[in-house]
DRENRO-524810 format. One record per residue (C-alpha): x, z, y; residue number from 1. Coordinates in steps of 0.1 Angstrom, whole numbers, always signed. Each point is the difference from the previous one (the first is absolute). Layout:
BEGIN
<c1:X, c3:Z, c2:Y, i:NUM>
...
//
This chain:
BEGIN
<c1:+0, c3:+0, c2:+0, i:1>
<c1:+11, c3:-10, c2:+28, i:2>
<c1:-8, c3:+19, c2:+41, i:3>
<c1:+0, c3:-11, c2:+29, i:4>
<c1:+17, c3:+21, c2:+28, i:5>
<c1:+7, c3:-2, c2:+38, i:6>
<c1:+31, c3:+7, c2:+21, i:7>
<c1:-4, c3:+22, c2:+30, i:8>
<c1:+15, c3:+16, c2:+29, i:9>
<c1:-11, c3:+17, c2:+30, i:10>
<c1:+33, c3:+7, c2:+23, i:11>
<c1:+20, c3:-3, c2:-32, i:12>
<c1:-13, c3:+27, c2:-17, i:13>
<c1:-10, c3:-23, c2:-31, i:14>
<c1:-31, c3:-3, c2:-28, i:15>
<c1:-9, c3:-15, c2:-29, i:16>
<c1:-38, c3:-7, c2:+4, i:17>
<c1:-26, c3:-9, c2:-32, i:18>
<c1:-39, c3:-7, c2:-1, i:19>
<c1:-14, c3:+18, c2:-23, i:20>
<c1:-33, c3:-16, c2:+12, i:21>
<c1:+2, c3:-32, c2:-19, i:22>
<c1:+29, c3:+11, c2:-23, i:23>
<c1:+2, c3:+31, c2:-30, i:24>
<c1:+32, c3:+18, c2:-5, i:25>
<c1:+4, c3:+33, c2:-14, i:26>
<c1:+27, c3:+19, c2:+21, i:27>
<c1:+23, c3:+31, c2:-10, i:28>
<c1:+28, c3:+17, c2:+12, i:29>
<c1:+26, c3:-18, c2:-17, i:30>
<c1:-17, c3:-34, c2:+7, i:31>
<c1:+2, c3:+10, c2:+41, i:32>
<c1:+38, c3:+8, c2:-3, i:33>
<c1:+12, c3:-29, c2:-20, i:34>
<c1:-16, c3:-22, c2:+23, i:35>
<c1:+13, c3:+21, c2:+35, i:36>
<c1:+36, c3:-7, c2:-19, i:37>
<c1:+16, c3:-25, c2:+23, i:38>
<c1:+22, c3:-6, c2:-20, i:39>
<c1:-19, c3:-7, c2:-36, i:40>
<c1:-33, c3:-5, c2:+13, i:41>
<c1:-18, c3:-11, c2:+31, i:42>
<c1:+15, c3:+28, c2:+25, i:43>
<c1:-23, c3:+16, c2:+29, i:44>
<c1:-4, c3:+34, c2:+20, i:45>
<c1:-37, c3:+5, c2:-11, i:46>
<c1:-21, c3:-20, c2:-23, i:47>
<c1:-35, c3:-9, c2:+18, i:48>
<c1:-33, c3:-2, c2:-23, i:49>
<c1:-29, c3:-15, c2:+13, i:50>
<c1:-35, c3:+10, c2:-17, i:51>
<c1:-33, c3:-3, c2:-1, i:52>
<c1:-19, c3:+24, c2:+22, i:53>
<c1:-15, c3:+31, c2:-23, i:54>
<c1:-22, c3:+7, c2:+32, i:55>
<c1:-31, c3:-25, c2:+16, i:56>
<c1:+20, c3:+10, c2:+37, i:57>
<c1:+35, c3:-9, c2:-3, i:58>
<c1:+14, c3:-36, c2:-7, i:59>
<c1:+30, c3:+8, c2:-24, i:60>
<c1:+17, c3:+27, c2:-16, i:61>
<c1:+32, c3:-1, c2:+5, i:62>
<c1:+28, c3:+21, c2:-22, i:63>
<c1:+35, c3:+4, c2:+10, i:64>
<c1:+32, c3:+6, c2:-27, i:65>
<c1:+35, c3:+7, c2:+10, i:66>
<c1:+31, c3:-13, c2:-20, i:67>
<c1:+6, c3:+31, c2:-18, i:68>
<c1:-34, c3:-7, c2:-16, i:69>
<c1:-19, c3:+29, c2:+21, i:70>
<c1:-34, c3:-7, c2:+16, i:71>
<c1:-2, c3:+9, c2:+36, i:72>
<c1:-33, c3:+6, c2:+24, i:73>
<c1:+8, c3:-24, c2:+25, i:74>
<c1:+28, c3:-24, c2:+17, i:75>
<c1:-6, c3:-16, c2:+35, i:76>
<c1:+21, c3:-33, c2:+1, i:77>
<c1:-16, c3:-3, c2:-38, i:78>
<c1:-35, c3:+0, c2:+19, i:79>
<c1:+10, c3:-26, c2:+26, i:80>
<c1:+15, c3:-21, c2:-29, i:81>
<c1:-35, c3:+7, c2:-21, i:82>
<c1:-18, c3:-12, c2:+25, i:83>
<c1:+19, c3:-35, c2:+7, i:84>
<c1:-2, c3:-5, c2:-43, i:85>
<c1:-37, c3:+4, c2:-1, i:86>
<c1:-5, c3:-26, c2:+25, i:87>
<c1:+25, c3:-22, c2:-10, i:88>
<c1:-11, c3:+2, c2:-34, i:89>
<c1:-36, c3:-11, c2:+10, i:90>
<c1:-16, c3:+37, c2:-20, i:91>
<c1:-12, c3:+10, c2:+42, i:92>
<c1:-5, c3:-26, c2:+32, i:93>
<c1:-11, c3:+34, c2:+21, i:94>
<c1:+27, c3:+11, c2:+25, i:95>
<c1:-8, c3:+38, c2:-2, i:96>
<c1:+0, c3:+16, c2:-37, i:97>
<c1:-8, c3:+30, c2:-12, i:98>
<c1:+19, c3:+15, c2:-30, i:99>
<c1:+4, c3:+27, c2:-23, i:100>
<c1:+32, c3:+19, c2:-9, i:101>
<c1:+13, c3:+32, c2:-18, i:102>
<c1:-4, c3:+13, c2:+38, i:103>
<c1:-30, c3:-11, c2:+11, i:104>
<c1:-14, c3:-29, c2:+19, i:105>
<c1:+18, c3:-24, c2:+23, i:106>
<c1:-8, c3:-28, c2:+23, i:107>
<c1:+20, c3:-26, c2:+4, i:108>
<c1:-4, c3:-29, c2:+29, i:109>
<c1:+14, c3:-33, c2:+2, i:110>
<c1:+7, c3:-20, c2:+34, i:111>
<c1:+5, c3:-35, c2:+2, i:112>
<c1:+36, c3:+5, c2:+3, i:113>
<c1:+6, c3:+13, c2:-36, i:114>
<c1:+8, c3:+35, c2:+11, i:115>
<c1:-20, c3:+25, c2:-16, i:116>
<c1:-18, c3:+35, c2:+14, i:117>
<c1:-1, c3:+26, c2:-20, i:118>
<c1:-24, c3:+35, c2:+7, i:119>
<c1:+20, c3:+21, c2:-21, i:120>
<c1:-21, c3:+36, c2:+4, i:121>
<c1:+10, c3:+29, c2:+18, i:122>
<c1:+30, c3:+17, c2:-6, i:123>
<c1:+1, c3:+35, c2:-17, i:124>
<c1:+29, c3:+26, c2:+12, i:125>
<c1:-16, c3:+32, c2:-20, i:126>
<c1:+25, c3:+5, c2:-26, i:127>
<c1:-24, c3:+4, c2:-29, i:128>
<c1:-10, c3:-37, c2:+12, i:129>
<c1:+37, c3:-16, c2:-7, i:130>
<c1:+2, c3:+19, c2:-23, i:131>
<c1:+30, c3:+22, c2:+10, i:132>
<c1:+6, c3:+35, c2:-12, i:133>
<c1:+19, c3:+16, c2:+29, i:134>
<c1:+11, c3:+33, c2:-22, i:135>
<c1:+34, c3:+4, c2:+9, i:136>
<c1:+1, c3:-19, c2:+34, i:137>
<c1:-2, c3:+13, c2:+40, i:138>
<c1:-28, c3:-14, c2:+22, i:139>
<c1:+8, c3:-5, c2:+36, i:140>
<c1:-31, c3:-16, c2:+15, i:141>
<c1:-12, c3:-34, c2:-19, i:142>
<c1:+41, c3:-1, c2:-14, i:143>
<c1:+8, c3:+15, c2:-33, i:144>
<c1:+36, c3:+9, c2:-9, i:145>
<c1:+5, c3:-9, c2:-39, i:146>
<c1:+35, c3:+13, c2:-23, i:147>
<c1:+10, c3:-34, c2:-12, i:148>
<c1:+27, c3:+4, c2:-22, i:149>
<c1:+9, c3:+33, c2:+19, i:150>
<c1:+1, c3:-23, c2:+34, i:151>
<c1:-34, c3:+11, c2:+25, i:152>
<c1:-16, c3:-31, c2:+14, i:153>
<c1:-24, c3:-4, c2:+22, i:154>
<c1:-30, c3:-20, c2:-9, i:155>
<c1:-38, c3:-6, c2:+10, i:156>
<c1:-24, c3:-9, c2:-34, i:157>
<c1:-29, c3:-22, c2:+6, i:158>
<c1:-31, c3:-15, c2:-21, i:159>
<c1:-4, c3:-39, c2:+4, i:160>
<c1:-18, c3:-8, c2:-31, i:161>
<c1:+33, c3:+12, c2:-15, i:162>
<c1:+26, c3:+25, c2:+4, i:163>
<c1:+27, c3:-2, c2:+29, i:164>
<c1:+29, c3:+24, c2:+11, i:165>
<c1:+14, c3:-14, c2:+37, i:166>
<c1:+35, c3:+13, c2:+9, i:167>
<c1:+9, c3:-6, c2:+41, i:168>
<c1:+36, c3:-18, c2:+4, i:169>
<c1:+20, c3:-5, c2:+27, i:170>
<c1:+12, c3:-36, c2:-16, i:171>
<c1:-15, c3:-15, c2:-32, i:172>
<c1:+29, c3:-18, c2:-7, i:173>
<c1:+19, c3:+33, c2:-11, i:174>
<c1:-30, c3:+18, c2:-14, i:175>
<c1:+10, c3:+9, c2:-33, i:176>
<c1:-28, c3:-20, c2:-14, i:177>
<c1:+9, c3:-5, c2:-35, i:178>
<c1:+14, c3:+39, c2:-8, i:179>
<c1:-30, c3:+20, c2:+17, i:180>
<c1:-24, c3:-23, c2:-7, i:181>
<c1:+6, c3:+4, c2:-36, i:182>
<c1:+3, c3:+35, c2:+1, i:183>
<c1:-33, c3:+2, c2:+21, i:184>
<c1:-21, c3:-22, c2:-18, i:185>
<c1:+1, c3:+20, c2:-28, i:186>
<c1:+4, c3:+33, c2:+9, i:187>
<c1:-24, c3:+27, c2:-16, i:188>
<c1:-14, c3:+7, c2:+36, i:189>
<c1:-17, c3:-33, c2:-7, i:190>
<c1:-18, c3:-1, c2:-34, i:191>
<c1:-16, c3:-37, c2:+3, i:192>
<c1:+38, c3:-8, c2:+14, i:193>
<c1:+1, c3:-16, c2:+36, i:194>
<c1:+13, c3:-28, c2:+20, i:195>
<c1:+26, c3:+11, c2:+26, i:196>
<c1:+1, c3:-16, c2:+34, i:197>
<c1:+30, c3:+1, c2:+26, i:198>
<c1:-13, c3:-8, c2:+34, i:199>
<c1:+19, c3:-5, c2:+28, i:200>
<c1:-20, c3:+0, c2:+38, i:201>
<c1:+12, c3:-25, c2:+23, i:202>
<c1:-24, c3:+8, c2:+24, i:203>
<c1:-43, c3:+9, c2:+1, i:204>
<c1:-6, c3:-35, c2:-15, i:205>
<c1:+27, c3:-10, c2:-25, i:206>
<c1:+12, c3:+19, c2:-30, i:207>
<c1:+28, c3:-13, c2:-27, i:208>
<c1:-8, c3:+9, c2:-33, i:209>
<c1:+17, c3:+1, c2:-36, i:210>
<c1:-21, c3:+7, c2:-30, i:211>
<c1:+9, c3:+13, c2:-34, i:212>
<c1:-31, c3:-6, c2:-21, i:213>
<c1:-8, c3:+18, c2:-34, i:214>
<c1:+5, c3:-14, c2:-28, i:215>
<c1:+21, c3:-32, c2:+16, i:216>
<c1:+24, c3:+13, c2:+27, i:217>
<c1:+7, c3:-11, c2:+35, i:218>
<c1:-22, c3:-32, c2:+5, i:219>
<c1:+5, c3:-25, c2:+29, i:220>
<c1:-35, c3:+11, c2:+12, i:221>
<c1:-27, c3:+27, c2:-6, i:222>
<c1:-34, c3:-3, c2:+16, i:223>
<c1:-10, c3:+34, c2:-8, i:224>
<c1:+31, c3:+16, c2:+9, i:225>
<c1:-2, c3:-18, c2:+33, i:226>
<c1:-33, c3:+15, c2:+9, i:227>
<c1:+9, c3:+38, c2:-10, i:228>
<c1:+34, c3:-2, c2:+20, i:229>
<c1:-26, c3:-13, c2:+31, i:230>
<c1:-25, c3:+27, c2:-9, i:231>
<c1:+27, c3:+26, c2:+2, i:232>
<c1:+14, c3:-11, c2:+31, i:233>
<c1:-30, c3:-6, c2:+16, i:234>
<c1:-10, c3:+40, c2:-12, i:235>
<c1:+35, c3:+12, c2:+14, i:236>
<c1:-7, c3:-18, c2:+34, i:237>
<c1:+30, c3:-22, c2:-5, i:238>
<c1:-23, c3:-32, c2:-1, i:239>
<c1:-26, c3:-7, c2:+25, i:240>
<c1:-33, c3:+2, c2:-18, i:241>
<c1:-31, c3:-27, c2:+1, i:242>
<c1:+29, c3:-28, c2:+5, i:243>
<c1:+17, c3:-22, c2:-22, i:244>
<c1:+36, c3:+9, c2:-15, i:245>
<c1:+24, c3:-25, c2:-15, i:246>
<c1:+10, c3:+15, c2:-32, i:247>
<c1:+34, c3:-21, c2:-6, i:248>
<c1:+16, c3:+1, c2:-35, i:249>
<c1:+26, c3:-19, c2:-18, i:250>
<c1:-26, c3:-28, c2:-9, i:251>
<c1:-20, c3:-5, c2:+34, i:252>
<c1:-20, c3:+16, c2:+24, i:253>
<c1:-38, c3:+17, c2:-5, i:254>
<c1:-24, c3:+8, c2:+27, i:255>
<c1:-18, c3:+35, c2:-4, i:256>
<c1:-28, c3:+17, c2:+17, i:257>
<c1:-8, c3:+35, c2:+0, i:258>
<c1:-23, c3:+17, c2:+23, i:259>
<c1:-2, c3:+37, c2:-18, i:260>
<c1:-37, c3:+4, c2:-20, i:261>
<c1:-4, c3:-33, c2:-6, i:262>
<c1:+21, c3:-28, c2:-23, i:263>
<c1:+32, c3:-15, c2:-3, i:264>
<c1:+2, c3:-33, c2:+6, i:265>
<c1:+25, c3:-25, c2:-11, i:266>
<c1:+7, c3:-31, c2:+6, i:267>
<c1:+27, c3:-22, c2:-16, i:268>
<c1:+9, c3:-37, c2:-17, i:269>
<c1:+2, c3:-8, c2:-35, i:270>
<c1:+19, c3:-27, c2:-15, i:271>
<c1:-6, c3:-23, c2:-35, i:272>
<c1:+35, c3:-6, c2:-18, i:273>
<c1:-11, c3:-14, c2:-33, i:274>
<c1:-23, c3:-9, c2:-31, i:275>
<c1:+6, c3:+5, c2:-35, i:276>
<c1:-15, c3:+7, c2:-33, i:277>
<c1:+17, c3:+26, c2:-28, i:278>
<c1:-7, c3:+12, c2:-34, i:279>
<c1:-10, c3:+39, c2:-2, i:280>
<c1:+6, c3:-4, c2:-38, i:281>
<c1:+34, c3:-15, c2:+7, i:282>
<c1:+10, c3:+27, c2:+24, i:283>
<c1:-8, c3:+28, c2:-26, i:284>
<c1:+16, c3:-23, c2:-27, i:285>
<c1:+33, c3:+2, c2:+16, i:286>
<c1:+1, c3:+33, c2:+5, i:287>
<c1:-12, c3:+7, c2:-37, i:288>
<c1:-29, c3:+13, c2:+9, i:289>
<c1:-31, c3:-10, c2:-19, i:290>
<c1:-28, c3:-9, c2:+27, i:291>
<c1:-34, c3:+23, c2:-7, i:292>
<c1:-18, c3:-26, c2:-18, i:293>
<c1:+24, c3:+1, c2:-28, i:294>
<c1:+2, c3:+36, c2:-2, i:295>
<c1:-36, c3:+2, c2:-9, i:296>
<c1:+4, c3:-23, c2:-31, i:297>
//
């Protein structure tokens, strides 16, 4: 059997996207990480699964897997890409959709231009919202200082459909990214783990950002993270609020929106790289594992 499959990437930050509308494929964790293998299968950040609705008011259901094979609740440049692929795939002509993930509902609008606008919720700081479990740390205000590897840092949590940890930097480029990223994501504090974000303020309307996403690492982009480092500096007064921020990252720029009690909004491209087809059975073949329906004979 062969599947058909979808190259994506919103500001570099880059997808695999299948319809499971007019296609039937069984997925599993193994399945997801051979195929996020860039090296012995397709390669991607997050996998992108498109779905029929289960409800009469949304348009799609829409489920998210990173390359380590772990489902996530929701991914903002995947949203921007999921929009483009339903339309270019010809399953929606309407502009604005309405779908369902592990987070709730989204609504995603099209313009004319091909950049999408995403209403991505409001954003949650309670720490039982994240979820974060602050045992051991110091509150000072909205900043939590966290033992990390028996280093304090300093770090703001926020809820944007998943979780995020936003460290302030003085310069990205020397933010040790890689090392407490790591150590953050999955540190006990944080029992469903957490993306870190390292955000430096060039002034009330323009923030540079670096990501290291769960389950992947640090990503040229990361919609979500980009609207919980704006959140958080909009909260801590270092962002003027009710206007629009340039988020920049490694991969491009995102507009955000935040006037505090309502939504996030972002706004951002999307790009098409490539079509293909693969064998699932093939994938699992390789590895030597036997695909499901042959385990049940």
């Amino acid at each position: 059997m062969l599947l058909e499959f979808t190259k994506m990437h919103g500001l570099g930050n880059d997808f695999v996207v299948i319809d499971l509308v007019t296609q039937r494929l069984e997925l599993t964790t193994e399945l997801v990480k051979l195929m996020g293998d860039r090296h012995l299968g397709i390669g991607f950040d997050q996998l992108l699964v498109v779905e029929p609705p289960m409800r009469p008011d949304v348009d799609f259901s829409y489920r998210i897997y990173n390359a380590d094979g772990s489902e996530v609740e929701q991914c903002g440049n995947g949203a921007r890409c999921f929009a483009r692929f339903v339309q270019a795939r010809k399953l929606s002509f309407k502009q604005r959709l309405r779908v369902e993930t592990a987070s709730g509902i989204i609504t995603l609008t099209t313009d004319r231009y091909g950049w999408v606008q995403v209403d991505m919720g409001k954003p949650k700081f309670e720490p039982t919202e994240i979820p974060f479990t602050p045992k051991a740390t110091t509150k000072i205000q909205n900043a939590y200082h966290l033992d990390v590897d028996g280093t304090p840092v300093q770090l703001y949590v926020a809820n944007m459909g998943n979780p995020h940890a936003v460290i302030k930097v003085d310069d990205i480029l020397t933010a040790e990214v890689e090392k407490l990223g790591k150590a953050i994501e999955s540190h006990p504090a944080f029992p469903a783990r957490v993306n870190v974000g390292f955000m430096q303020v060039m002034n009330q309307r323009h923030v540079r950002l670096r990501v290291y996403e769960r389950g992947v690492g640090e990503t040229q982009a990361c919609g979500t993270g980009a609207c919980a480092a704006v959140a958080v500096g909009v909260r801590e007064g270092w962002l003027d609020e009710g206007e629009e921020v340039r988020a920049q990252l490694y991969g491009g720029s995102l507009l955000i929106h935040w006037q505090p009690g309502y939504s996030v909004m972002m706004t951002g491209p999307t790009a098409f790289v490539y079509e293909g087809v693969f064998s699932p059975d093939g994938l699992m073949a390789q590895a030597g594992i036997k695909p499901p329906a042959a385990e049940k004979n």
